[in-house]
N, C-alpha and C positions, 0 to 999 in steps of 0.2 A: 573818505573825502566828502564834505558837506559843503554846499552852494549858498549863499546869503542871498538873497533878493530882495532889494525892495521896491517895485515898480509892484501895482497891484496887481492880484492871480484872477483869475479868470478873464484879461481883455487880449486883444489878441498883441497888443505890443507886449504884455508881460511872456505870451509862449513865444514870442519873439527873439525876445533880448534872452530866454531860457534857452534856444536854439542855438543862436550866435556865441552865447559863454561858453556851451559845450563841444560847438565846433572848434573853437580857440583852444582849449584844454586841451582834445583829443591831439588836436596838430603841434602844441607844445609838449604834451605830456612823454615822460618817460616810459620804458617796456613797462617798469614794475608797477605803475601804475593805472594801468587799460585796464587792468582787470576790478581796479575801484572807479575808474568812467564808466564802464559795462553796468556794473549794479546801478550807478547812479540815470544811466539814461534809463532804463527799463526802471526805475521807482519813477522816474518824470511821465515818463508815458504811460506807469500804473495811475495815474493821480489824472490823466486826459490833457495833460499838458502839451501833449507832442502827438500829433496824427501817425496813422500806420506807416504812413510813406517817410514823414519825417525819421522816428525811430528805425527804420532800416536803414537810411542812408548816414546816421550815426553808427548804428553797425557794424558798413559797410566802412564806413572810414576808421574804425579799431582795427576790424581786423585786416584791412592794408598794412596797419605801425606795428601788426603782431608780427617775427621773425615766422618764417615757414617751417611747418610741420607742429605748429600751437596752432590749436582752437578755444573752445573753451576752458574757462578756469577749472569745470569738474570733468574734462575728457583730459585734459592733462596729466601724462602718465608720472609716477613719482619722480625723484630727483636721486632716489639710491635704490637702485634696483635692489629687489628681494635679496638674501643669501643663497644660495644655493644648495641645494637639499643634499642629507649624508645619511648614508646607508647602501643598503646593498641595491637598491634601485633607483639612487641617486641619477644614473649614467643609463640612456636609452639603449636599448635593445637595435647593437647593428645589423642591418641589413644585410641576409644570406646571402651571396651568391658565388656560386660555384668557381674556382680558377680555372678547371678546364673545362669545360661545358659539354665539347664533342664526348669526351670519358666517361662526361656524370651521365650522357645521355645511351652512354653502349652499357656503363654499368648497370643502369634503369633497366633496362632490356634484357639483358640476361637475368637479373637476380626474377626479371617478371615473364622467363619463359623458364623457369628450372624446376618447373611443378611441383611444388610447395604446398598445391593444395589440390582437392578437387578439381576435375574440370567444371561438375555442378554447380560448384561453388567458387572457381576460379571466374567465371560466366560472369559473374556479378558486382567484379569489379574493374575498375580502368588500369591500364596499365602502370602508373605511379602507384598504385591502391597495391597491387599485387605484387610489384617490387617493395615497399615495405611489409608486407606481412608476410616477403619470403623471407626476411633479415628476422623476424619475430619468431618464424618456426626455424631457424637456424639456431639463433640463441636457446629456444628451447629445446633441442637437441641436445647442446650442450651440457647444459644448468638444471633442464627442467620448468625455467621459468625467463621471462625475459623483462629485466632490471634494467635497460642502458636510456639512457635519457632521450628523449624525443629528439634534438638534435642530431646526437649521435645513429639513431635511426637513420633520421632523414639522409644525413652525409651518403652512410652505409647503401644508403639505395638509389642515392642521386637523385633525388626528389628534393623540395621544397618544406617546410614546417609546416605549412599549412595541407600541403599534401599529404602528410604523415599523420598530423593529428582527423584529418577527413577519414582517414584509413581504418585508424581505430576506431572512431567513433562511427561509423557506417557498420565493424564489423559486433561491435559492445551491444549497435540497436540489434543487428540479425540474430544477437545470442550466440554465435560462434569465439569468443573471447570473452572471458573474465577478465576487469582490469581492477585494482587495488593502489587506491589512492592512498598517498602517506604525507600529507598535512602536519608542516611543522607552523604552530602561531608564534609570529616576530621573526620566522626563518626564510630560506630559501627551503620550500618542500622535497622533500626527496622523490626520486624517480618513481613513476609508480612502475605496478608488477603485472604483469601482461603472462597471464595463463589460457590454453585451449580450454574449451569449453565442449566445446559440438566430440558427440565421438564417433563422426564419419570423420571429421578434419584428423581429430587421435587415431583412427586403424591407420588412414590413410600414411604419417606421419611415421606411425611403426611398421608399416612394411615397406616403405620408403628407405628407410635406415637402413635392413636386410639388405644381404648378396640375394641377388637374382639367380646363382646357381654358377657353376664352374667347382673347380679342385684347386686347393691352395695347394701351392707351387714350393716341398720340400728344394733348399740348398743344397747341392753335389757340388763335390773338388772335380769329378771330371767331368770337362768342359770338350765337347767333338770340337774336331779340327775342322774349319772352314774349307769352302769346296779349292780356295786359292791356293790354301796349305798342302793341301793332297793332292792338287796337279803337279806342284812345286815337288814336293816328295815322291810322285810317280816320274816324274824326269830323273829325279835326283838319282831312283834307282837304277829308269835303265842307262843313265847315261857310264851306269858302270862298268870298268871293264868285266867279262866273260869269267867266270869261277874256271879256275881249272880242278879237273876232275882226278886223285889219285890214283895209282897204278892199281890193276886188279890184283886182292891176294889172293894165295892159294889156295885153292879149293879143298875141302877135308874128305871130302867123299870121294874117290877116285870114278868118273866115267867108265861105265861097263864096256866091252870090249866088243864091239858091233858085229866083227867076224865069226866069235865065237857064238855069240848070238845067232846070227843066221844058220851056221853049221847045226846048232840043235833042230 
């Protein structure tokens, strides 16, 4: 939009009648249009046609006619948002938290009082630290090595992601863990590999596994009768009747003859 004037430039009736056109415009003019008033005041007031006071109160009267939440023509956000990005990390990363909280917090506790490690070396971490790296030597128990995704850690010991990933990497600087990154490029990475390192943590680990001592317990069919059963059965017998006893049979040796004995 360009302005014709013909009243002469530099008196003060010509920044005059330059004032009054553009306040007429702004108050006439359509939305789609403010934004070619805008340029046009600001080249009038680059040219010293319009004082500082003037040109703000042009300004001020655009951006009254602007709809709310428009400012300027280059703060103006587009008219078709972006597309939406596709891939596997298109979609943010939700927010862990736990469903039962009381559970995750008794589960925390035990996996971080089942001595999994040193006490030297249990010393030096927090309680969350030490229920994941009891879940680490768990797996490694199993496997040899411990492959399950830092999630599944976390779950497994009712900690937090951020507590998990503190855990290994707290224990990676002490040197007590080797960890083995597996970097796929355009992928989702695969789990890394969490092996001991230290070999107080390794004795410690392998006598842990060990019986402590006792005798495994061979299977027998015969099973003693309970003290119930055997009073039961001590009733049961006497409440029997009396055996009778058979006649006595005859004797094969005949009894000596006591008189004739004494007569010798």
């Amino acid at each position: 939009m360009h302005v014709a004037f013909t009243v002469r430039s530099g008196s003060q009736e010509f920044c005059a009648v330059i004032r009054s056109i553009l306040a007429q415009m702004i108050t006439s003019a359509s939305v789609a249009t403010l934004d070619a008033l805008f340029k046009q005041v600001t080249a009038v007031w680059a040219e010293a046609h319009l004082t500082d006071d003037e040109a703000s109160e042009l300004y001020a009267a655009i951006q009254l006619r602007r709809p709310k939440g428009r400012g300027h023509p280059s703060l103006i956000p587009p008219s078709r948002p972006f597309p939406p990005p596709i891939g596997p990390f298109s979609q943010p990363r939700r927010h862990q938290c736990s469903p039962d909280r009381a559970a995750s917090i008794l589960r925390r506790r035990c996996c971080a009082s089942s001595g999994a490690m040193p006490p030297a070396l249990a010393s030096r971490f927090t309680e969350s630290e030490r229920a994941l790296l009891a879940i680490v030597v768990q797996e490694i128990r199993k496997r040899g090595h411990c492959a399950r995704p830092i999630g599944a850690l976390a779950g497994l010991a009712g900690i937090s992601r951020t507590s998990a990933k503190r855990a290994l990497r707290i224990a990676e600087r002490m040197e007590l863990i080797e960890v083995t990154r597996r970097p796929r490029p355009g992928q989702k990475n695969l789990p890394n590999i969490v092996t001991i390192r230290s070999q107080e943590w390794q004795l410690w680990i392998e006598k842990g596994s060990r019986s402590t001592g006792g005798k495994e317990a061979s299977p027998t069919n015969r099973i003693p009768p309970r003290k119930e059963a055997r009073s039961s059965s001590r009733h049961f017998v006497e409440s029997k009747p009396a055996r009778i006893c058979p006649p006595n049979r005859p004797q094969t040796h005949p009894e000596p003859n006591r008189t004739e004995w004494r007569r010798r």
